[in-house]
Chimera marker file (.cmm) of the C-alpha trace (Angstrom):
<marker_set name="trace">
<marker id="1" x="-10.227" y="44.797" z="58.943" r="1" g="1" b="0" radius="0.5"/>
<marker id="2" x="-12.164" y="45.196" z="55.755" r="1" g="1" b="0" radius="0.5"/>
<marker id="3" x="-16.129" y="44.098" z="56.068" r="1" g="1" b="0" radius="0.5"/>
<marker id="4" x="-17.866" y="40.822" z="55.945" r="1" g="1" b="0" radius="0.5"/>
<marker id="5" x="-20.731" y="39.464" z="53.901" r="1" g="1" b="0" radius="0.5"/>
<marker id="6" x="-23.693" y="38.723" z="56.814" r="1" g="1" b="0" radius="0.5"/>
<marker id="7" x="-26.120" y="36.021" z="56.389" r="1" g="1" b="0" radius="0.5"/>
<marker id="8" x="-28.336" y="37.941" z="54.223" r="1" g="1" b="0" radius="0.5"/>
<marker id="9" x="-25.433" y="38.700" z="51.750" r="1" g="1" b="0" radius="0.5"/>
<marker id="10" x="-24.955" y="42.093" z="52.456" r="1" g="1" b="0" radius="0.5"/>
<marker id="11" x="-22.123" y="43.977" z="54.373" r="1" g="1" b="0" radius="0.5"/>
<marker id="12" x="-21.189" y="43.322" z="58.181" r="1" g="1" b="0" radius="0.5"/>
<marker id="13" x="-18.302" y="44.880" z="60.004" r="1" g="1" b="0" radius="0.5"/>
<marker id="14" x="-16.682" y="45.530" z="63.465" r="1" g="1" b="0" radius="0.5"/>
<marker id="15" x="-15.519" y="48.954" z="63.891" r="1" g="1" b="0" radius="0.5"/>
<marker id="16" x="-13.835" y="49.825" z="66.945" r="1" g="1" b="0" radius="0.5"/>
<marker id="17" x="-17.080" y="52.140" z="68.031" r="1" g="1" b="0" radius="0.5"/>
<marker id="18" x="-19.063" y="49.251" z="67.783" r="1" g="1" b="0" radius="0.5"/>
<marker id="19" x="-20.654" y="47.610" z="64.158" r="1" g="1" b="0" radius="0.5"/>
<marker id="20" x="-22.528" y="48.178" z="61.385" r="1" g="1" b="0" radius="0.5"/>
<marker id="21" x="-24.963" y="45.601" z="59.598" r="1" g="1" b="0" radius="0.5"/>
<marker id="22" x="-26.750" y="46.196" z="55.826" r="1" g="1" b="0" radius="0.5"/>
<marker id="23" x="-29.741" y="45.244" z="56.083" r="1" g="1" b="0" radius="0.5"/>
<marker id="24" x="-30.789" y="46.554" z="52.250" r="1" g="1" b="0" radius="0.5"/>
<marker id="25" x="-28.304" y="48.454" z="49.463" r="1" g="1" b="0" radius="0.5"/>
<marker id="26" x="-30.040" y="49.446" z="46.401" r="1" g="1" b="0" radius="0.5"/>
<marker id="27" x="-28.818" y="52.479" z="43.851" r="1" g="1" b="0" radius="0.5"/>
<marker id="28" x="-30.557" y="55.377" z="45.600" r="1" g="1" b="0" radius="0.5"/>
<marker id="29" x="-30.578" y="54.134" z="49.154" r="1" g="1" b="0" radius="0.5"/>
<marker id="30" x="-28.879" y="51.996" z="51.309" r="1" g="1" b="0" radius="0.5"/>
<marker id="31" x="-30.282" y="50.810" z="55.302" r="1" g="1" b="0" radius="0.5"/>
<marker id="32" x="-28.067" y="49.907" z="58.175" r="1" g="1" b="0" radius="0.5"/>
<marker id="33" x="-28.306" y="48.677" z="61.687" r="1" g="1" b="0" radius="0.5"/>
<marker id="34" x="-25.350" y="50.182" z="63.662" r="1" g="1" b="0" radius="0.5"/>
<marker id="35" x="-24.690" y="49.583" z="67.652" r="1" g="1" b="0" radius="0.5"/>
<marker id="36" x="-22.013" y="51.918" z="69.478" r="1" g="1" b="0" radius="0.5"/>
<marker id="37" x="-20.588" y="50.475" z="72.332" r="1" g="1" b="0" radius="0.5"/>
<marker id="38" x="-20.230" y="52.310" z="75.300" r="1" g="1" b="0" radius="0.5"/>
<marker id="39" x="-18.344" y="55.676" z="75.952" r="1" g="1" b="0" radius="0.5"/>
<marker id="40" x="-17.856" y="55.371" z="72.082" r="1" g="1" b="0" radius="0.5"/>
<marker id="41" x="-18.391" y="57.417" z="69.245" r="1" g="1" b="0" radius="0.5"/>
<marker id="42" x="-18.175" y="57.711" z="65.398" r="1" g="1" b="0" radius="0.5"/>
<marker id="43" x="-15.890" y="59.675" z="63.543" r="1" g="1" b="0" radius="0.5"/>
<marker id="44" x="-17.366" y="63.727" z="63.094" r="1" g="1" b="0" radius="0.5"/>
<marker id="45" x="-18.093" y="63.324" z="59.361" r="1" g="1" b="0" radius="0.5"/>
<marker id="46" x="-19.512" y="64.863" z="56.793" r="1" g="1" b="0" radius="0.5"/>
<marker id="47" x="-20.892" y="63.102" z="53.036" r="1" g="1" b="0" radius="0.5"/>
<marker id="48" x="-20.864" y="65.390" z="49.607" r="1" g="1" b="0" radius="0.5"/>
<marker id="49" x="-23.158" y="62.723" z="48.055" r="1" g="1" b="0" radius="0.5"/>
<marker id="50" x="-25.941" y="61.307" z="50.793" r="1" g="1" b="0" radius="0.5"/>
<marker id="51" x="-28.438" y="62.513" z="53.344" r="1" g="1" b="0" radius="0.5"/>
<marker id="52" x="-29.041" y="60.712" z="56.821" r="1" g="1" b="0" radius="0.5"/>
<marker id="53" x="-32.199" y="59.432" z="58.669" r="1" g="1" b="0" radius="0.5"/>
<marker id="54" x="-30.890" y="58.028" z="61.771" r="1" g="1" b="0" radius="0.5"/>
<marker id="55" x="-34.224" y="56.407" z="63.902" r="1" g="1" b="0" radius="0.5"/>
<marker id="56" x="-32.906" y="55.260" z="67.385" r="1" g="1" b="0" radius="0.5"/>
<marker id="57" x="-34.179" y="52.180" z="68.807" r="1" g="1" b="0" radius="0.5"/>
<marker id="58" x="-32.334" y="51.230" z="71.941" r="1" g="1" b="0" radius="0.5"/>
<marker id="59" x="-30.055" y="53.232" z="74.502" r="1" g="1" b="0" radius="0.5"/>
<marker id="60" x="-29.809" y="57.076" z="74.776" r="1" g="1" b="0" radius="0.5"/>
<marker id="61" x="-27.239" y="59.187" z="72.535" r="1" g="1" b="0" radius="0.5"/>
<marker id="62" x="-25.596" y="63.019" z="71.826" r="1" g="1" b="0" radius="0.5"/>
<marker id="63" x="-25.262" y="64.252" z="68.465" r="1" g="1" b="0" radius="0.5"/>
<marker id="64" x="-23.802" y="66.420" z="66.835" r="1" g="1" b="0" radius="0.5"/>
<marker id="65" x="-24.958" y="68.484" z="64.029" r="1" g="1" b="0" radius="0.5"/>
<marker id="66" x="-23.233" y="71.222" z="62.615" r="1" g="1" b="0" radius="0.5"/>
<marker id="67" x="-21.538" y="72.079" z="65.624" r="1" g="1" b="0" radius="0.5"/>
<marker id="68" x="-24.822" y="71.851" z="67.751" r="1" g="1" b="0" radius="0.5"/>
<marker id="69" x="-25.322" y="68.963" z="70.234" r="1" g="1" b="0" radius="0.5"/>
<marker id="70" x="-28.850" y="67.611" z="71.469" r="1" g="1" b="0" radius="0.5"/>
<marker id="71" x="-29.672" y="64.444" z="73.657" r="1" g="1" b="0" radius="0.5"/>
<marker id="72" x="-31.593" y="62.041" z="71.835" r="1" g="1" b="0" radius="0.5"/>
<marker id="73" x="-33.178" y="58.286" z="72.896" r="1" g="1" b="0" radius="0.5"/>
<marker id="74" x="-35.056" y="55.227" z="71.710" r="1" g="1" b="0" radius="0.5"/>
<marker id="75" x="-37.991" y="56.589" z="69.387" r="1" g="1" b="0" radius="0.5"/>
<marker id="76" x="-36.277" y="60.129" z="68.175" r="1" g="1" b="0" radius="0.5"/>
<marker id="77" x="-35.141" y="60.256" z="64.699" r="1" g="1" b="0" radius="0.5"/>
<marker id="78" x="-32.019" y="63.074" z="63.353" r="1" g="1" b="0" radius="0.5"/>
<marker id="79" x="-32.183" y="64.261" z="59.872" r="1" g="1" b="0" radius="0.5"/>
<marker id="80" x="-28.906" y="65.046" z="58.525" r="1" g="1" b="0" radius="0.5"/>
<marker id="81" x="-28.855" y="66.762" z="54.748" r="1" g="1" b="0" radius="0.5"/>
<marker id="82" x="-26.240" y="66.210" z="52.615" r="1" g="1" b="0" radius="0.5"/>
<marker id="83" x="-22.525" y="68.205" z="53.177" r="1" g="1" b="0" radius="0.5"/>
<marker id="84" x="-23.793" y="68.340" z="57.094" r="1" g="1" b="0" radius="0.5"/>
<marker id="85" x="-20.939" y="67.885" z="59.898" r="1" g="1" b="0" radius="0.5"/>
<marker id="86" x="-22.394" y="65.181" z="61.711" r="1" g="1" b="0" radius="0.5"/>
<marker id="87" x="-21.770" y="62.350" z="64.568" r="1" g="1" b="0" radius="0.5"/>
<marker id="88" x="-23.064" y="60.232" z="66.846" r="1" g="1" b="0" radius="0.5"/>
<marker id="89" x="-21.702" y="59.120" z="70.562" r="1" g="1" b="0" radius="0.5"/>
<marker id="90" x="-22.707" y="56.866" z="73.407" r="1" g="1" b="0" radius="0.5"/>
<marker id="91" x="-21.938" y="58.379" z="76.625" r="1" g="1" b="0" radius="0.5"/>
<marker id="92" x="-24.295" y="56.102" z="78.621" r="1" g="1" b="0" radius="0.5"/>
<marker id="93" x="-23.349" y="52.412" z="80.245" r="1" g="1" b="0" radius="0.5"/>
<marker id="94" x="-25.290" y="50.589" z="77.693" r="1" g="1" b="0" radius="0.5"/>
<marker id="95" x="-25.357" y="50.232" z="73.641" r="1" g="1" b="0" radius="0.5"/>
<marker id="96" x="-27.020" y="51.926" z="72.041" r="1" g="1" b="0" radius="0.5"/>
<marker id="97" x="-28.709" y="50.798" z="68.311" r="1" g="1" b="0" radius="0.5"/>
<marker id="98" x="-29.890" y="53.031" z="65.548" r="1" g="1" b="0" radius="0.5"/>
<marker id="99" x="-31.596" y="52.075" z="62.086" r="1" g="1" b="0" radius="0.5"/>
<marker id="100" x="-29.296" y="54.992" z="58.749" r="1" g="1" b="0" radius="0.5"/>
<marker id="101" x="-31.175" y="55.122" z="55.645" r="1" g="1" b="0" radius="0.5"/>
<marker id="102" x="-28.917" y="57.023" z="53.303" r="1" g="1" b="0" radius="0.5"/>
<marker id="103" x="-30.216" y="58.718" z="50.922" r="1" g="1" b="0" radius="0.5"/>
<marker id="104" x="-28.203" y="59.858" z="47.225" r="1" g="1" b="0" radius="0.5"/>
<marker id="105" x="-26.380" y="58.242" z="44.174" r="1" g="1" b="0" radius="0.5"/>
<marker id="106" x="-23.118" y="57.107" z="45.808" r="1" g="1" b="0" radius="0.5"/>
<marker id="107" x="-22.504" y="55.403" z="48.988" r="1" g="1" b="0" radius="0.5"/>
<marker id="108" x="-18.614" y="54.527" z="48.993" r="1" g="1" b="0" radius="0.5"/>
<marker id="109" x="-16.524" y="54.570" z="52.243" r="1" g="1" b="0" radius="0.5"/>
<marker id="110" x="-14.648" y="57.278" z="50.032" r="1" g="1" b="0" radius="0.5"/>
<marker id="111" x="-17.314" y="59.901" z="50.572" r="1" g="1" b="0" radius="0.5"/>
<marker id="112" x="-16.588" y="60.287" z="54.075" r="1" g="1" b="0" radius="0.5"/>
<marker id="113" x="-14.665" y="63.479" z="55.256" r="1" g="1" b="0" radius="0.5"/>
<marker id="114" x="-13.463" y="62.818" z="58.537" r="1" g="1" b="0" radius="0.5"/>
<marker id="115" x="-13.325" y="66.116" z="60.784" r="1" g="1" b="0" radius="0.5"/>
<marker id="116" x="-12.447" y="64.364" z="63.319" r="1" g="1" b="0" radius="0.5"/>
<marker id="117" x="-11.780" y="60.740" z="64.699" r="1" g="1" b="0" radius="0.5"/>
<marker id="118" x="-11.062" y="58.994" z="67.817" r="1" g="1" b="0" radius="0.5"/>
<marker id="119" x="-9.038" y="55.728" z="65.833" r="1" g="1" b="0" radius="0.5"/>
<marker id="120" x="-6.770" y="57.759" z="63.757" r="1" g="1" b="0" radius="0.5"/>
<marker id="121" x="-8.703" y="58.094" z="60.843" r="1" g="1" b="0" radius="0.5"/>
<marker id="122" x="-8.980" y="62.105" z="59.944" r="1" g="1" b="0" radius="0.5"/>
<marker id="123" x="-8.692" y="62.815" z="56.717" r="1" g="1" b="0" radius="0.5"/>
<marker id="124" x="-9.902" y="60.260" z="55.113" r="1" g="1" b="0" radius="0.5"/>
<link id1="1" id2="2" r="1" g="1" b="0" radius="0.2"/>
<link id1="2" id2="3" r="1" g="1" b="0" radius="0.2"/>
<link id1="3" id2="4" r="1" g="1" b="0" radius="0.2"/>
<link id1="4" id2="5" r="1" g="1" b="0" radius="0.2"/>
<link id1="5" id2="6" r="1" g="1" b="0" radius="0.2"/>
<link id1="6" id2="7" r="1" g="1" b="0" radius="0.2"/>
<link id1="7" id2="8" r="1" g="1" b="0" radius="0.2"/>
<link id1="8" id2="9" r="1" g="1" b="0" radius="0.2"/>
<link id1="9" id2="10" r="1" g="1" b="0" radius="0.2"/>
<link id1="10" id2="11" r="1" g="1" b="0" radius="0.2"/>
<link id1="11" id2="12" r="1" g="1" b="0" radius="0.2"/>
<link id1="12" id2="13" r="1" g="1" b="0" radius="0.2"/>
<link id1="13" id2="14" r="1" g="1" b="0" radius="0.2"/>
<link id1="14" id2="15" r="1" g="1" b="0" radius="0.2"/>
<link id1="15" id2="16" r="1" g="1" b="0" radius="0.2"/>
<link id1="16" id2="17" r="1" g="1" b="0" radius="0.2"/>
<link id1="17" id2="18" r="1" g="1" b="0" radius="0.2"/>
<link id1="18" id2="19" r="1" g="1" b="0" radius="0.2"/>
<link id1="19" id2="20" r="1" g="1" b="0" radius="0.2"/>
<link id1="20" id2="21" r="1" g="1" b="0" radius="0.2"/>
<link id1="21" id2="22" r="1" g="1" b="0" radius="0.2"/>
<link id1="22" id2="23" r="1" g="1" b="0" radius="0.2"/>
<link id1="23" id2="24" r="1" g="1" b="0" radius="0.2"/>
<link id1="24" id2="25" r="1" g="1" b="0" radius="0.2"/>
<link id1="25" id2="26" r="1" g="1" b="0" radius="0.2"/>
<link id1="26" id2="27" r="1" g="1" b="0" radius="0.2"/>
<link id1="27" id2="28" r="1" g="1" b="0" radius="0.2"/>
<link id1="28" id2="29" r="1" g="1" b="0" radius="0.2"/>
<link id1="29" id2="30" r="1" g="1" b="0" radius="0.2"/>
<link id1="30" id2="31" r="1" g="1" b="0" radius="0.2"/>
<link id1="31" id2="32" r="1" g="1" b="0" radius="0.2"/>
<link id1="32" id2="33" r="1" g="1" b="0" radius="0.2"/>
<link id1="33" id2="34" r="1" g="1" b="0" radius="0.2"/>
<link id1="34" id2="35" r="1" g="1" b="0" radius="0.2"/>
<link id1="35" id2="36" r="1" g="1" b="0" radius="0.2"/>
<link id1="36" id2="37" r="1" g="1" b="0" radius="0.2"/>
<link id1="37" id2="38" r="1" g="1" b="0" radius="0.2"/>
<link id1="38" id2="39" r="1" g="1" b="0" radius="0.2"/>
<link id1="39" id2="40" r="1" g="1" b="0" radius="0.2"/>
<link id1="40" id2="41" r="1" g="1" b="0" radius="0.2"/>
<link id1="41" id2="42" r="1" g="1" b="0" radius="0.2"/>
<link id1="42" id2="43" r="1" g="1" b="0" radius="0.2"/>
<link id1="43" id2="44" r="1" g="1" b="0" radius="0.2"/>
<link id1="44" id2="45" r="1" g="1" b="0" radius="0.2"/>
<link id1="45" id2="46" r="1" g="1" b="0" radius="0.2"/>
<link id1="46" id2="47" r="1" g="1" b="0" radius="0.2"/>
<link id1="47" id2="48" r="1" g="1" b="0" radius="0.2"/>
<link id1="48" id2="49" r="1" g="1" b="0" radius="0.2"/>
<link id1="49" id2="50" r="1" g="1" b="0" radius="0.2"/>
<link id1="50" id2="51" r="1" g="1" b="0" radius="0.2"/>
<link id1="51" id2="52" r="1" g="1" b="0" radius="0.2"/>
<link id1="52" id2="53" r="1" g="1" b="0" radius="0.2"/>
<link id1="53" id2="54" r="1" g="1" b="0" radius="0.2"/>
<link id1="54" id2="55" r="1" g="1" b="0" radius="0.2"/>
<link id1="55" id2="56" r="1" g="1" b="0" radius="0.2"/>
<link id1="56" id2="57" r="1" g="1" b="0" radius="0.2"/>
<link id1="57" id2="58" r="1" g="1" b="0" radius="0.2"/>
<link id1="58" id2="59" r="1" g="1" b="0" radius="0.2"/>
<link id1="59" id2="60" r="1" g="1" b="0" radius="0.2"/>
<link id1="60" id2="61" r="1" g="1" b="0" radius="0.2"/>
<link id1="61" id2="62" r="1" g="1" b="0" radius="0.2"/>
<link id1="62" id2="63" r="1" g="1" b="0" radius="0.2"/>
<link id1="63" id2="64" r="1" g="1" b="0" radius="0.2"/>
<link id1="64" id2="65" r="1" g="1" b="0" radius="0.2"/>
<link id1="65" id2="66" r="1" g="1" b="0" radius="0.2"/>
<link id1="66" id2="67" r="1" g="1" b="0" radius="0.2"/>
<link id1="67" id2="68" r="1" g="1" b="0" radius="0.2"/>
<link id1="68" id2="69" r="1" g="1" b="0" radius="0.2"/>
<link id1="69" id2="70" r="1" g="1" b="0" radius="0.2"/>
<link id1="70" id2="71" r="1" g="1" b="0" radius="0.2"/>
<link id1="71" id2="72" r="1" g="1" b="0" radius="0.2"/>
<link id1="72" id2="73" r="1" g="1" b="0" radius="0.2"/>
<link id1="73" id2="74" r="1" g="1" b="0" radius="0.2"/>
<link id1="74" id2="75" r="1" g="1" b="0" radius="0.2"/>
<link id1="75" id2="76" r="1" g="1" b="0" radius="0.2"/>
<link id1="76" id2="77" r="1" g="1" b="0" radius="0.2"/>
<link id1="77" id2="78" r="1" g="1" b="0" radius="0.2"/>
<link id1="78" id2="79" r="1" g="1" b="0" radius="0.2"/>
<link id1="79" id2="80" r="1" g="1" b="0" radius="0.2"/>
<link id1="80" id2="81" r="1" g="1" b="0" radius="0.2"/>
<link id1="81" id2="82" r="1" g="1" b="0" radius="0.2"/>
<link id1="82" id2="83" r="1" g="1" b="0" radius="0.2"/>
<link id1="83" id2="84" r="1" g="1" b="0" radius="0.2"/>
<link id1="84" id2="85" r="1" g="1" b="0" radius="0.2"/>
<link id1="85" id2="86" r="1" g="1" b="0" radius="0.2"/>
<link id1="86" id2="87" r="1" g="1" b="0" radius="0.2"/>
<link id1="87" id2="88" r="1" g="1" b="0" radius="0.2"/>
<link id1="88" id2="89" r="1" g="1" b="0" radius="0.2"/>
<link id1="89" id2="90" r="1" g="1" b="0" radius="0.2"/>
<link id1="90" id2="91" r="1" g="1" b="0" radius="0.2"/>
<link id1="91" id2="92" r="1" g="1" b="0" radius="0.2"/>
<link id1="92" id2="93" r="1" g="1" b="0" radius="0.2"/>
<link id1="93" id2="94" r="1" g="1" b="0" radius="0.2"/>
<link id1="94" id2="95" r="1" g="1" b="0" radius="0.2"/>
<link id1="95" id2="96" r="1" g="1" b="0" radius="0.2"/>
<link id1="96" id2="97" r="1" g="1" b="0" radius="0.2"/>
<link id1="97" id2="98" r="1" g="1" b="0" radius="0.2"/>
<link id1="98" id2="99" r="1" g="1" b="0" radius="0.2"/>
<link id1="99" id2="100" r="1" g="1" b="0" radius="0.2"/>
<link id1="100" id2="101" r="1" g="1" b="0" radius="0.2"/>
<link id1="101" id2="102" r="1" g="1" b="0" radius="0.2"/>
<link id1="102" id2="103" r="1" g="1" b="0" radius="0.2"/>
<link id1="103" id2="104" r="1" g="1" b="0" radius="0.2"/>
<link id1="104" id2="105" r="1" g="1" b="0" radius="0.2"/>
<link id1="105" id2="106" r="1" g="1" b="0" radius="0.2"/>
<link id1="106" id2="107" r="1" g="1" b="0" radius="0.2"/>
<link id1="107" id2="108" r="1" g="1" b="0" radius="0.2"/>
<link id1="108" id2="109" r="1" g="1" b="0" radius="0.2"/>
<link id1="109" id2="110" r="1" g="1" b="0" radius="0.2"/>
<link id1="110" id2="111" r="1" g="1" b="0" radius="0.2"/>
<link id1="111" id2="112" r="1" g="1" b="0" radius="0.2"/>
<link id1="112" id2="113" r="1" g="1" b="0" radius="0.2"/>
<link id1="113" id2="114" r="1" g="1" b="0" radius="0.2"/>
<link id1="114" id2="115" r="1" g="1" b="0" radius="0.2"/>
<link id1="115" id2="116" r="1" g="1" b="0" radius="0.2"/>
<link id1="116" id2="117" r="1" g="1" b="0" radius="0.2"/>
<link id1="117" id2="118" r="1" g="1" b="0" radius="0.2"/>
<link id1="118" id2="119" r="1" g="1" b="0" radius="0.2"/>
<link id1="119" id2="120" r="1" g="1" b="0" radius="0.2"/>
<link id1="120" id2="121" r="1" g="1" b="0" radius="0.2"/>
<link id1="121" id2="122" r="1" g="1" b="0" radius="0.2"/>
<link id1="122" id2="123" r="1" g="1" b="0" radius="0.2"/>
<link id1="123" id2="124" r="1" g="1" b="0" radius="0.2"/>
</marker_set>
Protein backbone atom coordinates (compact mmCIF):
# COMPACT_ATOMS: atom_id res chain seq x y z
CA UNK A 1 0.00 0.00 0.00
CA UNK A 2 1.81 3.12 -1.04
CA UNK A 3 0.75 6.46 1.13
CA UNK A 4 -2.11 8.83 0.91
CA UNK A 5 -2.37 12.58 0.62
CA UNK A 6 -4.28 13.66 4.23
CA UNK A 7 -6.47 16.58 4.39
CA UNK A 8 -3.76 18.98 4.79
CA UNK A 9 -2.02 17.71 1.55
CA UNK A 10 0.70 16.03 2.98
CA UNK A 11 1.49 12.23 3.37
CA UNK A 12 -0.81 9.67 5.37
CA UNK A 13 -0.27 5.96 5.55
CA UNK A 14 -1.25 2.67 7.35
CA UNK A 15 1.60 0.57 8.18
CA UNK A 16 1.00 -2.62 9.72
CA UNK A 17 2.64 -1.19 13.23
CA UNK A 18 0.20 1.33 13.20
CA UNK A 19 0.36 4.95 10.92
CA UNK A 20 2.13 7.76 10.20
CA UNK A 21 0.66 11.36 9.42
CA UNK A 22 2.90 14.61 7.93
CA UNK A 23 1.98 17.15 9.54
CA UNK A 24 4.87 19.64 7.83
CA UNK A 25 7.78 18.56 5.00
CA UNK A 26 10.05 21.29 4.14
CA UNK A 27 13.88 20.80 2.63
CA UNK A 28 15.73 20.51 5.95
CA UNK A 29 13.04 19.01 8.11
CA UNK A 30 10.14 17.10 7.93
CA UNK A 31 7.32 16.48 11.25
CA UNK A 32 5.20 13.44 11.72
CA UNK A 33 2.54 12.14 13.99
CA UNK A 34 2.96 8.31 14.22
CA UNK A 35 0.64 5.86 16.53
CA UNK A 36 1.88 2.10 17.11
CA UNK A 37 -0.71 -0.14 17.84
CA UNK A 38 -0.39 -2.48 20.44
CA UNK A 39 2.30 -5.26 20.99
CA UNK A 40 3.74 -3.56 17.77
CA UNK A 41 6.85 -2.20 16.74
CA UNK A 42 8.82 -0.46 13.91
CA UNK A 43 11.37 -1.87 11.91
CA UNK A 44 15.22 -1.55 13.88
CA UNK A 45 16.53 1.09 11.44
CA UNK A 46 19.07 3.15 10.95
CA UNK A 47 19.19 6.71 8.40
CA UNK A 48 22.76 7.85 6.69
CA UNK A 49 21.10 11.24 5.97
CA UNK A 50 18.66 12.45 9.10
CA UNK A 51 18.64 12.81 12.85
CA UNK A 52 15.49 11.98 15.11
CA UNK A 53 13.57 13.92 17.86
CA UNK A 54 10.91 11.63 18.86
CA UNK A 55 8.57 13.66 21.80
CA UNK A 56 5.97 11.09 23.16
CA UNK A 57 2.60 12.22 23.86
CA UNK A 58 0.33 9.36 24.73
CA UNK A 59 0.94 5.63 25.96
CA UNK A 60 4.26 4.24 27.36
CA UNK A 61 7.11 2.76 24.96
CA UNK A 62 10.83 0.75 24.83
CA UNK A 63 13.42 1.89 22.61
CA UNK A 64 16.07 0.97 21.33
CA UNK A 65 19.18 2.80 20.69
CA UNK A 66 22.23 1.40 19.61
CA UNK A 67 21.64 -1.78 21.11
CA UNK A 68 20.54 -0.16 24.51
CA UNK A 69 16.86 -0.26 25.60
CA UNK A 70 15.15 2.32 28.09
CA UNK A 71 11.36 2.70 29.06
CA UNK A 72 10.04 5.86 28.01
CA UNK A 73 6.23 7.62 28.40
CA UNK A 74 4.05 10.59 27.56
CA UNK A 75 6.35 13.80 28.07
CA UNK A 76 10.03 12.08 27.43
CA UNK A 77 11.67 12.94 24.27
CA UNK A 78 14.75 10.34 22.45
CA UNK A 79 17.36 11.96 20.42
CA UNK A 80 18.61 9.80 17.79
CA UNK A 81 21.83 11.26 15.61
CA UNK A 82 22.24 10.41 12.33
CA UNK A 83 23.72 6.56 11.26
CA UNK A 84 22.12 5.51 14.90
CA UNK A 85 20.42 1.87 15.11
CA UNK A 86 17.21 2.84 16.33
CA UNK A 87 13.40 1.62 17.05
CA UNK A 88 10.51 2.06 18.73
CA UNK A 89 7.84 -0.68 20.25
CA UNK A 90 4.57 -0.73 22.12
CA UNK A 91 4.48 -3.44 24.54
CA UNK A 92 1.59 -1.95 26.58
CA UNK A 93 -2.45 -2.56 25.91
CA UNK A 94 -2.92 0.84 24.55
CA UNK A 95 -1.43 3.10 21.51
CA UNK A 96 0.82 4.82 21.92
CA UNK A 97 1.50 8.43 19.80
CA UNK A 98 4.75 10.22 19.26
CA UNK A 99 5.46 13.66 17.41
CA UNK A 100 9.52 12.74 14.65
CA UNK A 101 11.04 15.84 13.54
CA UNK A 102 13.75 14.72 11.17
CA UNK A 103 16.35 16.55 10.80
CA UNK A 104 18.98 16.53 7.32
CA UNK A 105 18.86 17.09 3.46
CA UNK A 106 17.07 13.91 2.33
CA UNK A 107 14.12 12.22 3.69
CA UNK A 108 13.27 9.31 1.10
CA UNK A 109 11.83 5.92 2.25
CA UNK A 110 15.21 4.81 0.49
CA UNK A 111 17.36 5.97 3.38
CA UNK A 112 16.14 3.45 5.64
CA UNK A 113 18.44 0.41 6.49
CA UNK A 114 16.37 -2.09 7.94
CA UNK A 115 18.32 -4.27 10.66
CA UNK A 116 15.61 -5.82 11.37
CA UNK A 117 11.74 -6.09 10.71
CA UNK A 118 8.78 -7.82 11.95
CA UNK A 119 6.71 -7.53 8.16
CA UNK A 120 9.41 -8.84 6.03
CA UNK A 121 11.04 -5.85 5.16
CA UNK A 122 15.03 -6.25 6.08
CA UNK A 123 17.10 -5.00 3.81
CA UNK A 124 15.55 -2.49 2.46
Amino acid sequence: MSPSVGPNGLETDERPWGAYHVLDDESNFKVKRIEVLPGKRLSYQRHARRSEHWFLVEGTAVVTIDGQRRDVSAGDAVDIPVGTDHRIENASDARVVFVEVQHGDYFGEDDIVRLEDDYGRTGS
